[in-house]
C-alpha positions, 0 to 999 in steps of 0.5 A: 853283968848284962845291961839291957834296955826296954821298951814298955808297948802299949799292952804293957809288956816290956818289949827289948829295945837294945842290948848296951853290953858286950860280952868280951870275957871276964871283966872286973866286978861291976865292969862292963865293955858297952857296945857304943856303935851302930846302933848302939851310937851315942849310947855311952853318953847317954849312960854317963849323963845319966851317972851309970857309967862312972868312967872309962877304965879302958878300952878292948879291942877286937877286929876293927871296933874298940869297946871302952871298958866302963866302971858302972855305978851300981846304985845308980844304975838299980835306979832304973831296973824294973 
């Protein structure tokens, strides 16, 4: 599962904004790592007000960034698919 953010421009085209995902092998159904730095800061907290993420499961490791693992909320989250 991708989740991708979008913006609609003014010719009302949908324009990317951001990628929250990040892919770090197979995950559980309806798991996803979500990529909460750079630019992507605060960008869990967010996902959680707005109930897509349920909860933390875990977190994955790699270098020197930890990705929380991150159960979605799958009706939630078709709420806001375009």
């Amino acid at each position: 599962m991708s989740i991708q953010v979008y913006r609609i421009g003014e010719t009302g085209y949908a324009d990317p904004l951001l990628t929250v995902t990040e892919n770090l092998g197979p995950q559980a159904p309806r798991h996803v790592a979500i990529k909460n730095y750079a630019e992507n800061e605060g960008i869990l907290s967010s996902l959680q007000k707005l109930g897509i993420v349920k909860k933390v499961v875990t977190h994955i490791t790699t270098g020197y960034i930890s990705f929380p693992v991150c159960e979605i909320d799958e009706e939630i989250l078709n709420k806001y698919v375009a």
